[in-house]
N, C-alpha and C positions, 0 to 999 in steps of 0.2 A: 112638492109632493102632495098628492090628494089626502084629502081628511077624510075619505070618506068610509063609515065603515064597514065591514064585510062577515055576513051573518055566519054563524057558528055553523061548519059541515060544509061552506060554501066555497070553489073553486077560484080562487082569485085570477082574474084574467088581465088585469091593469100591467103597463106597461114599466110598472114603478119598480116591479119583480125584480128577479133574477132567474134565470132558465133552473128546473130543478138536479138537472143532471152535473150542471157546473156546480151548484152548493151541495150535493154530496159529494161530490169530486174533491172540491176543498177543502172540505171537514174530513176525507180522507178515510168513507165508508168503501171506495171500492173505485176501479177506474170507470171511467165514462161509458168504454163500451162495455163494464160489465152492470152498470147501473141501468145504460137503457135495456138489457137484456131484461134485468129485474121488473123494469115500469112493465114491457111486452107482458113479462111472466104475470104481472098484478101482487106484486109482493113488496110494491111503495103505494101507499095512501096519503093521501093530504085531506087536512080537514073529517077525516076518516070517509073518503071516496077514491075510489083507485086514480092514479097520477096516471096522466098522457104525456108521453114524448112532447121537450118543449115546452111545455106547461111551467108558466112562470109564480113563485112562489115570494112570500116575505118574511119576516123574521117572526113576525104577528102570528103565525099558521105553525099546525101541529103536522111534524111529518114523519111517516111510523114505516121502518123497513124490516120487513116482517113483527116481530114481536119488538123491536129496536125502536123507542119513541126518542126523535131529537129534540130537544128543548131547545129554543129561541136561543136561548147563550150557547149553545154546543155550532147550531147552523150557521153561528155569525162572530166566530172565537176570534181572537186578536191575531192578528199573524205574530209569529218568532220565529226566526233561524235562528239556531244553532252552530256552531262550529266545533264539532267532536274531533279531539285525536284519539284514533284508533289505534291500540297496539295490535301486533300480531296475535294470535291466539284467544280472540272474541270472534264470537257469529254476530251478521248484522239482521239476526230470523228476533223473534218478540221471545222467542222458546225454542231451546234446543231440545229434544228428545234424552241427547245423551248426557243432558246437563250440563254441558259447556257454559260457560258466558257471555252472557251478549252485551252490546253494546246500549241497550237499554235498562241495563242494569244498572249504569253510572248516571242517566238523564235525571234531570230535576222532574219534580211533579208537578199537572198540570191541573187546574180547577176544572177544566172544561176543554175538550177536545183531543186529540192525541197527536202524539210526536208519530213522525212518515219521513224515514230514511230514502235521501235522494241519491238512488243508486245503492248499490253495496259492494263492498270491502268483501274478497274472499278473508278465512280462517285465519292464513299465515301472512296476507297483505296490511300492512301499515297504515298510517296517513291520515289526511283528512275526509273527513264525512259531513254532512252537511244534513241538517235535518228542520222539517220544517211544523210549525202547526197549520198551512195551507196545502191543502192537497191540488190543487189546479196549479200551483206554482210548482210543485213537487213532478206533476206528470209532465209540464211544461221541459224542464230541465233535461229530463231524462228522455222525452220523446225526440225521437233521430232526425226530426223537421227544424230541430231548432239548432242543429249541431252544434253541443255546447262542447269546447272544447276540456279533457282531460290530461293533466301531465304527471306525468310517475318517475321517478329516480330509481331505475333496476341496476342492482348489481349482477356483473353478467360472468359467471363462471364459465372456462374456457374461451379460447382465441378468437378475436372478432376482426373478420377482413374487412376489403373493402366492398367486393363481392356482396357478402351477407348484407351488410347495410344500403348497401341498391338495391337487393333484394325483398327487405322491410319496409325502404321507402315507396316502392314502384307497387308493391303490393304480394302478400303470399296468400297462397290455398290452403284453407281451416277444414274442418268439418262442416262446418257450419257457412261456409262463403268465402270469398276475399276479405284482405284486411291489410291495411296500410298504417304506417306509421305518417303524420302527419309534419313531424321534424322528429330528428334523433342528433342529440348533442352530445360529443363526450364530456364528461366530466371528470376524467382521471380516475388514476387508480394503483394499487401495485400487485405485485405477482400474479397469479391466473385468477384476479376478481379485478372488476375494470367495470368502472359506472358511465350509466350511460341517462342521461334526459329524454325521455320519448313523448309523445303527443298525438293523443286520435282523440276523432269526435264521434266517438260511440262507447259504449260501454258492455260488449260482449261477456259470457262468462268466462272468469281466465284468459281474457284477450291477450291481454299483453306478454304472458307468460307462455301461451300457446305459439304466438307468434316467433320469440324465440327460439326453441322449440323445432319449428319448421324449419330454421337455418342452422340447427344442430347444437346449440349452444343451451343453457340450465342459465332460470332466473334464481339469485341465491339468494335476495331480498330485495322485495319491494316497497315502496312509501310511492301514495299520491301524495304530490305533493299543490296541488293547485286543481278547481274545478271553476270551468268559467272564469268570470274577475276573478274569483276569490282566490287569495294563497296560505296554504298552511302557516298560522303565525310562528315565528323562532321560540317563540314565551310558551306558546302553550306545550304542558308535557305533556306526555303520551297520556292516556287514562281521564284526562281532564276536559270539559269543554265550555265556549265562553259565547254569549251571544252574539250576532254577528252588527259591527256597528251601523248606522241610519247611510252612509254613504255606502259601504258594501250593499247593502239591501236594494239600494236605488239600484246601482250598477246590475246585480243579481236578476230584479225586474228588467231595467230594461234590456236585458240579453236576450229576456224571452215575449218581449212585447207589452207584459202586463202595464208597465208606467204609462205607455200610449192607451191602452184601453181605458183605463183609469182617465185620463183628460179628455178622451173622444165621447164616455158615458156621460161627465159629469152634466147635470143639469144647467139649461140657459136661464140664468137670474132675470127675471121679471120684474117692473115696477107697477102698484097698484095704479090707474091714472087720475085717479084724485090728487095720490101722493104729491103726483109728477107736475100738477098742475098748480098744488101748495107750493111747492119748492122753486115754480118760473115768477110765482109773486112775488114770491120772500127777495125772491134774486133781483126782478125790476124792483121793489120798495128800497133796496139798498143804495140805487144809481142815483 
């Protein structure tokens, strides 16, 4: 890393940076394309001069989006997941209007940066949530390039043939597009409620219930129960959540590439060649 230092106002162009659109992305000021809108608009500054698309930035530097100044510790926060079980009857919004409760009402507090829900849990949906203090890991998860696989346990009021279920797997017509189920497991059941395990790698609103829905049948409770590697743990109760442990988190990264970016940036360790020339003596005086 250069020592070198970079005067007060001044635009750091060193390669040591990080793009600035990925560190607010991270810290989880807003998505990528709505951050580059802002640089176009002049409503991020660095160093207090307006930010260009690209423009690489360090923890060193003051970066102000609109009246919002990020402090060094806010730009450069520890990562944490999360593993939230969500009961039915919480919003996964910061604030409800109608006063409801959300699911950040249970979260621990953080010294610096903020919790960013990956994906969301409708009102009456269960399950697990996953929530991170990385925002670039957060849009990673949830953007449809990385198809991170979701599974849900629906209980399915009224009769399910075999028809319907070719029908979910092959693909039905939403409002909104096609949508397929990606596996659909029975899991038993008795009288007209009969569970079923289903799996897509998108995250529509009310997917999985809409889908239903189309082959005439009522979701009458749902739980995710799995996103990506992760699986809802048996231990954790509803309303409760635990952090997610160093082996999930690997797994987590690498589903969406990050653990590779991580070894492809790292820096090539150098040796002074004074050092290198000390240490062939040392080596021949010992023969």
């Amino acid at each position: 890393m250069s020592d070198k230092k970079i005067p007060k106002g001044a635009v750091d162009t060193s390669p040591e940076g990080e793009r600035i659109q990925k560190v607010l992305a991270r810290v989880g000021v807003g998505s990528r394309r709505q951050i580059e809108r802002w640089i176009e608009e002049g409503r991020v500054t660095v160093g207090g001069r307006r930010a260009t698309l690209g423009q690489r930035v360090t923890p060193r530097q003051v970066i102000r989006v609109d009246d919002r100044i990020l402090a060094p510790s806010t730009v450069t926060p520890k990562r944490r997941i999360l593993i939230y079980h969500k009961p039915a009857g919480e919003m996964c919004t910061r604030s409800d209007p109608q006063g409801r409760p959300t699911v950040f009402d249970h979260l621990p507090r953080l010294r610096s940066g903020r919790w960013i829900s990956i994906g969301r849990l409708d009102f009456n949906t269960a399950g697990l949530l996953l929530l991170t203090t990385d925002g670039e890991l957060a849009n990673r998860l949830m953007h449809p390039r990385f198809r991170i696989e979701r599974e849900y346990a629906a209980r399915i009021l009224g009769k399910v043939d075999e028809a319907m279920l070719k029908r979910l797997a092959k693909g039905v017509r939403l409002k909104d597009g096609p949508a397929r189920f990606e596996s659909i497991v029975d899991a038993g059941g008795e009288g007209a409620n009969r569970w079923y395990h289903v799996t897509l790698r998108e995250g529509r609103h009310r997917e999985v219930r809409r889908m239903w829905e189309a082959v005439g049948v009522k979701v009458s409770r749902l739980i995710r129960v799995r996103y990506g590697p992760v699986t809802l743990p048996r231990r954790l109760r509803a309303g409760h959540w635990m952090d997610l442990d160093p082996d999930a988190v690997q797994a987590l990264l690498h589903a969406v590439g990050l653990e590779e970016e991580k070894k492809k940036s790292r820096p090539r360790r150098t040796e002074n060649p004074s050092a290198k020339r000390k240490r062939a003596r040392a080596k021949a005086a010992r023969r």
